[in-house]
C-alpha positions as CSV (number, residue, x, y, z in Angstrom):
1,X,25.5,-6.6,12.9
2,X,25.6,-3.6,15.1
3,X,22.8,-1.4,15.4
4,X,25.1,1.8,14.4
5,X,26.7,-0.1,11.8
6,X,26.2,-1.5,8.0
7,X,23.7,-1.0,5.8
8,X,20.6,-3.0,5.0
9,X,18.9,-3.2,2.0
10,X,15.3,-4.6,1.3
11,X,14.0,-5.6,-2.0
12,X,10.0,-5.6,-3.1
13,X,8.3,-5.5,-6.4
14,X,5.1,-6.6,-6.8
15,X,1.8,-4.1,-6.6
16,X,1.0,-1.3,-4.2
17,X,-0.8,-3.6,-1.8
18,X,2.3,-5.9,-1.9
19,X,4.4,-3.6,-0.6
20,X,1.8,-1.5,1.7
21,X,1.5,-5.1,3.4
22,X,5.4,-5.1,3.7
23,X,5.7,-2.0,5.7
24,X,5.8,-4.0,8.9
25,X,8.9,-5.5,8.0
26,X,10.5,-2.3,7.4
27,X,9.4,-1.0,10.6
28,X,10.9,-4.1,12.8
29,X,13.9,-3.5,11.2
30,X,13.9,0.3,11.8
31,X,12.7,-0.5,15.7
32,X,15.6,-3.6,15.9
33,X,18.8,-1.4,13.9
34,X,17.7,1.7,14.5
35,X,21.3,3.6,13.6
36,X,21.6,1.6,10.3
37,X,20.8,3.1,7.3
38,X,18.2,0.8,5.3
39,X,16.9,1.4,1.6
40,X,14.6,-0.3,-0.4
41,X,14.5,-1.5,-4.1
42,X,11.4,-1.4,-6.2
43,X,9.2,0.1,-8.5
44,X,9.8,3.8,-7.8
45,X,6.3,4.9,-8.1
46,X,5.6,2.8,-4.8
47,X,8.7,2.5,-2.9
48,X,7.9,6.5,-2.3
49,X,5.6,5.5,0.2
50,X,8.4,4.4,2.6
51,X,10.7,7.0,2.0
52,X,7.6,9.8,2.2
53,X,7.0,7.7,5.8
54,X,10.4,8.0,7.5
55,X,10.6,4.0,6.8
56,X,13.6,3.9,5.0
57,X,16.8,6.3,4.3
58,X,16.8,5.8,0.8
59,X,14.9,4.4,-2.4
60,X,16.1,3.1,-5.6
61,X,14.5,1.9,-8.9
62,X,14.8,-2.1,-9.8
63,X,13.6,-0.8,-13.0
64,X,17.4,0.6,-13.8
65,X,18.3,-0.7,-17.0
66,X,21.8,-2.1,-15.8
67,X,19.9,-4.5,-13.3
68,X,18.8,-6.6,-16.0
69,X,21.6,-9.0,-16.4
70,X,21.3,-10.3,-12.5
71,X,18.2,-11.8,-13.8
72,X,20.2,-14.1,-16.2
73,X,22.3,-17.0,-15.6
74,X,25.9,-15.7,-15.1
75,X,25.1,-12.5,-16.3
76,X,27.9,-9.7,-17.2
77,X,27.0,-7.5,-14.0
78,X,26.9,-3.9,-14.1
79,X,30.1,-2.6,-12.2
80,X,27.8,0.1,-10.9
81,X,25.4,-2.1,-9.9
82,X,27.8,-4.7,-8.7
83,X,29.2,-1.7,-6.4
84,X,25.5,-0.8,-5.1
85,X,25.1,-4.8,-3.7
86,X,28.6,-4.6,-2.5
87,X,28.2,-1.8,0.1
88,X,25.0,-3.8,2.1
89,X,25.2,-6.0,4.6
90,X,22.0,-7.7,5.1
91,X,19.7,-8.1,2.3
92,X,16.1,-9.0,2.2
93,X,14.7,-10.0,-1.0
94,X,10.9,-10.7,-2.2
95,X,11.5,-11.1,-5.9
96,X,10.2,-14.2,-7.4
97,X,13.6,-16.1,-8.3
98,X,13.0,-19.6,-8.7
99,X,15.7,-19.9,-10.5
100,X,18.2,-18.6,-8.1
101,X,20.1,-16.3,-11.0
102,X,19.6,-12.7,-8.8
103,X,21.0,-14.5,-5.9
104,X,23.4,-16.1,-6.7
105,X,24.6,-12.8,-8.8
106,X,24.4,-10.7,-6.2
107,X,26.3,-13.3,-4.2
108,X,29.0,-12.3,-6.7
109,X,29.1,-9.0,-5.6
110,X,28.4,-9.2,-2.2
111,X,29.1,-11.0,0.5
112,X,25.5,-10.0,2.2
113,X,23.2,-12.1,4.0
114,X,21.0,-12.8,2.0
115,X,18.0,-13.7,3.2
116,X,14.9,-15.0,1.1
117,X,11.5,-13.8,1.7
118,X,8.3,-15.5,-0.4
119,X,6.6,-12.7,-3.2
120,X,3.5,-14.1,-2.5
121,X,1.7,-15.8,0.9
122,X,0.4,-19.6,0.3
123,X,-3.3,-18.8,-0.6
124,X,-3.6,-22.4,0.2
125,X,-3.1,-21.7,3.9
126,X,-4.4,-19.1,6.5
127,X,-1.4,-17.1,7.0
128,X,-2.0,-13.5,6.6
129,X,0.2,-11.9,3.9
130,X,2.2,-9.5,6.7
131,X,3.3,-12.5,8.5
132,X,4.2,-14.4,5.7
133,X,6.3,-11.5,4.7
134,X,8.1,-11.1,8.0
135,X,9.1,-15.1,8.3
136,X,12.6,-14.2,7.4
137,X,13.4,-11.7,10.0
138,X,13.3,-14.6,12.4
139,X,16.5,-15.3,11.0
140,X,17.6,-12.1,11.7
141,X,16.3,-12.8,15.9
142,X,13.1,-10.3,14.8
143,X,10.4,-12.3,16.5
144,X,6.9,-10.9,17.0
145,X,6.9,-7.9,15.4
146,X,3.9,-5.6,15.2
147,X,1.9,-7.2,11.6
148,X,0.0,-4.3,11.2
149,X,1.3,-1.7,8.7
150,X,1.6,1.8,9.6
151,X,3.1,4.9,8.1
152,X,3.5,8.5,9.3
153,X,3.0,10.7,7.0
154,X,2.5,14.6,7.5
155,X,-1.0,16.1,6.2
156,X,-1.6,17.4,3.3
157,X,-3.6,20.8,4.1
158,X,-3.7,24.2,1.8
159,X,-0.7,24.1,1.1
160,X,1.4,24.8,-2.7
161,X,0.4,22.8,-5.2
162,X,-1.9,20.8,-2.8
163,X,-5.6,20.1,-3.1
164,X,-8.3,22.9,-2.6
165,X,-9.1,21.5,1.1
166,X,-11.2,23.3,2.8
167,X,-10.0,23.7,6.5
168,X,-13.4,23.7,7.9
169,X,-14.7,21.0,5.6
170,X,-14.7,16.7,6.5
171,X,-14.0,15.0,3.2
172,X,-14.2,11.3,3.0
173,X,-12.0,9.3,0.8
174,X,-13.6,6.9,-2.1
175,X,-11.8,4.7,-4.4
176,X,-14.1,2.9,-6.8
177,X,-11.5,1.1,-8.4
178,X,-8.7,-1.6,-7.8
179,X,-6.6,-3.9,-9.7
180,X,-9.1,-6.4,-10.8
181,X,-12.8,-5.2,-12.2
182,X,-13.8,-8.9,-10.5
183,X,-13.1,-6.8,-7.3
184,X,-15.1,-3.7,-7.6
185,X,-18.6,-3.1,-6.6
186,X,-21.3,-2.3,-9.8
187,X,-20.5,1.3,-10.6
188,X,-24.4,2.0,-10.7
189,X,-24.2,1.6,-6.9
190,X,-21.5,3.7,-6.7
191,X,-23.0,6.1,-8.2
192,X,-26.0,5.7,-6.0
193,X,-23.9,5.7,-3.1
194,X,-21.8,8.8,-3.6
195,X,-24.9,11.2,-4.7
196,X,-27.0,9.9,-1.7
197,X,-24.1,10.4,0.7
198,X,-23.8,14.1,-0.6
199,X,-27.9,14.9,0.3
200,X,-27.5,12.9,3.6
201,X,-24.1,14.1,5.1
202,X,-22.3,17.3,5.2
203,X,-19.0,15.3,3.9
204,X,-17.2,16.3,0.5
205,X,-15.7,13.5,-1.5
206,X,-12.1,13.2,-2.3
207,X,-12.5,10.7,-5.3
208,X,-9.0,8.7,-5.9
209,X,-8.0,6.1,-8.8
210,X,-4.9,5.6,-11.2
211,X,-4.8,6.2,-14.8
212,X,-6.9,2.8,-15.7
213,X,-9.7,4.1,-13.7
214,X,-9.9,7.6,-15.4
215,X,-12.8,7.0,-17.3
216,X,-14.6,5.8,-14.1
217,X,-13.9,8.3,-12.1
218,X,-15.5,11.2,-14.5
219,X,-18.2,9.0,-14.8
220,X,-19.0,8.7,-11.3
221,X,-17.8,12.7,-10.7
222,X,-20.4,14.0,-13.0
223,X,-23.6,15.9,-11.7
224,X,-21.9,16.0,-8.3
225,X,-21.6,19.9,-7.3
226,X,-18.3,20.7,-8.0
227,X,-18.0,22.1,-4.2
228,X,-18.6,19.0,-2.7
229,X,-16.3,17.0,-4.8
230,X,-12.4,16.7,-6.3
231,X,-11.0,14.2,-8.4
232,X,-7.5,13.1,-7.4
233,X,-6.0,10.7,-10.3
234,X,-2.3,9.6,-11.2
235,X,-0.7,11.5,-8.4
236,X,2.1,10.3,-6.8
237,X,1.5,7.8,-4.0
238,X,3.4,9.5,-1.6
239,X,1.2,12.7,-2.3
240,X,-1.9,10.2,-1.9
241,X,-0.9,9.3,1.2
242,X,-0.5,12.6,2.6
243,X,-3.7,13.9,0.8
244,X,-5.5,10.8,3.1
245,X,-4.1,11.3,6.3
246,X,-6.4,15.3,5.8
247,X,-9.2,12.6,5.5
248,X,-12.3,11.6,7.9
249,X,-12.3,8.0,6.4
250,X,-12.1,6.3,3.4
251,X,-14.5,3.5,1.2
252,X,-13.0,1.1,-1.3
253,X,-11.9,-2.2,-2.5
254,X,-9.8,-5.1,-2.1
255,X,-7.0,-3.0,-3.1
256,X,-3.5,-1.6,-2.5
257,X,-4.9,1.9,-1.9
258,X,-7.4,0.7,0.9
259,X,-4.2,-0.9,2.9
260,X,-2.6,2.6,2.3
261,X,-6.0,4.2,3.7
262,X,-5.5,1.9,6.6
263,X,-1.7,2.5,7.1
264,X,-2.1,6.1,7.3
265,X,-4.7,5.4,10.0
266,X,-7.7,6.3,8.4
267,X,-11.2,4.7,9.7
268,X,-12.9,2.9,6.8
269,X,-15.4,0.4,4.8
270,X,-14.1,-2.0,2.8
271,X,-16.3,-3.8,0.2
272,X,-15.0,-7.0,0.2
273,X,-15.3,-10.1,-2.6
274,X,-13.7,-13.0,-3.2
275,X,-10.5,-12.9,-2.1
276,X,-9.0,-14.6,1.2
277,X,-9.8,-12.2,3.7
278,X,-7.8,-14.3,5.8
279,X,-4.9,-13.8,3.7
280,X,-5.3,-10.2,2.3
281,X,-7.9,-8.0,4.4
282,X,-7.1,-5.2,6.3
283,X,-5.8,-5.7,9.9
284,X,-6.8,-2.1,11.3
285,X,-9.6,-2.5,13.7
286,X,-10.8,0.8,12.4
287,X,-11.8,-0.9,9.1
288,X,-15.0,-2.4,8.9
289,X,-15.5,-5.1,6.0
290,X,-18.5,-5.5,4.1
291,X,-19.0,-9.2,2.6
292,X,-21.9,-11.0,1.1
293,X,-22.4,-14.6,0.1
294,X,-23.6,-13.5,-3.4
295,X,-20.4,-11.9,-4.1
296,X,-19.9,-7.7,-3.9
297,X,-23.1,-7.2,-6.5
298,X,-24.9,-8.6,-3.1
299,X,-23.9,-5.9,-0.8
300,X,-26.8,-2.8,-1.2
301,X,-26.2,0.7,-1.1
302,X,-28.2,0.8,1.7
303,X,-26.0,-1.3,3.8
304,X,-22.6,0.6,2.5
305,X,-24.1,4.0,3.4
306,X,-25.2,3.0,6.8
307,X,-21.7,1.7,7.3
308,X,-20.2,4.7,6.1
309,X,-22.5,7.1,8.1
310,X,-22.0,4.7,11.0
311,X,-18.2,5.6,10.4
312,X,-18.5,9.6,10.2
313,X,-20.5,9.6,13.5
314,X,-18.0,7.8,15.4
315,X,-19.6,4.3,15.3
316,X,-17.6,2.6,13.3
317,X,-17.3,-1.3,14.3
């Protein structure tokens, strides 16, 4: 295919780290076709991130009613949907078909390459999830592409209908949450952390987390001054994103929102359990991971602050 021709179209569900960790393979495609217009289909919520980026031209829901019958054997296709296949030339799907019925119903529609991409790494092996996930670009003569994801994203300062940043303040990221409570540190250390960072550094807190995490986060927000914090739940991703970027640094989880800390190219700590690191940490050298052999409730808040104050003077490892 010419690189001012055809369209591509890349496919990802799966959670915000999932997709964060996918980025790269939407940038080698941008670097290798960089005249062909390439959208994405997913979960709206968290496709924004690549559109917000510049990554891709265009995003579209896979939660669109109509879709559902090219998960079925033989389904009746959509016409509209069948059309929307139709106009791409290369496609690059991540959905978990082991059956073969989206495939082989978009083959019905379209006479794409299709090329196959695994949902998941092998958590059996050592291959980290970003080159698992750009394996089938080598088909498409994309060979060492850059692994680490990256988006650009403009910051978010006082702007309209943007958080009360203060220009001359530093505000560091926190996000005490993540997908799994088997992955997040004992909120009584959180709450340790973030009222001892507030008496020892000059930094405000910008305290993120989704809707299951509400309850959390005005747990952990109470008692601090309410000029040295903000709460920043539910928002949009793409929002998030840019929100970061007017960040210092950020401290979390194993979760998608510290891979979109690191993508936007924010230094940070992550506190790290029992997932491959291997497979799943962050590859930005300007994240420093915290682990301990009795699991995350090993890690003090002693040694998290002095990682975190490491990181606001500059010494991050």
């Amino acid at each position: 295919m010419s690189a001012s021709q055809g369209k591509i179209l890349v496919i990802r569900g799966g959670a915000i780290g999932d997709f964060v960790l996918t980025l790269p393979v939407l940038s080698a495609l941008r670097e290798m076709f960089p005249r062909t217009r390439i959208e994405v289909l997913g979960y709206p919520h968290i496709v924004q991130i690549a559109a917000v980026g510049g990554l891709v031209d265009e995003a579209h829901s896979i939660d669109a009613r109509p879709l559902a019958s090219f998960f079925a054997r033989d389904g009746e296709l959509d016409p509209a949907q069948s059309a929307f296949f139709e106009k791409f030339d290369i496609i690059v799907s991540y959905l978990y078909d082991p059956d073969l019925f989206f495939q082989n119903n978009v083959g019905r529609c379209s006479h794409a390459q299709f090329h196959v991409g695994r949902h998941r790494p092998d958590e059996s092996g050592d291959l980290h999830a970003t080159a698992t996930f750009l394996k089938p670009l080598e088909r498409l003569a994309i060979f060492d592409a850059d692994p680490i994801p990256k988006i650009e994203v403009s910051r978010c300062d006082n702007e309209p209908g943007a958080p009360g940043f203060d220009e001359a303040g530093r505000w560091l990221a926190v996000h005490p949450g993540s997908g799994s409570e088997s992955k997040n540190w004992p909120e009584t250390k959180w709450s340790e952390l973030l009222a001892g960072l507030l008496d020892s550094t000059d930094v405000n807190l910008f305290v993120v987390g989704g809707e299951s995490e509400g309850e959390k986060l005005a747990r952990l927000a109470d008692g601090l001054p309410a000029d040295r914090h903000m709460v920043f739940r539910s928002q949009p991703l793409g929002e998030l994103a840019r929100c970061l970027k007017r960040c210092v640094g950020f401290v979390g989880h194993d979760s998608g929102i510290t891979h979109l800390a690191a993508a936007v190219g924010l230094p940070g700590v992550a506190l790290w359990g029992d997932t491959s690191f291997e497979i799943w940490g962050p590859l930005s050298e300007s994240v420093q991971t915290l682990r301990n052999e009795a699991g995350l409730a090993g890690l003090s808040v002693g040694e998290v602050s002095a990682a975190i104050e490491d990181l606001l003077a500059g010494k991050a490892h």
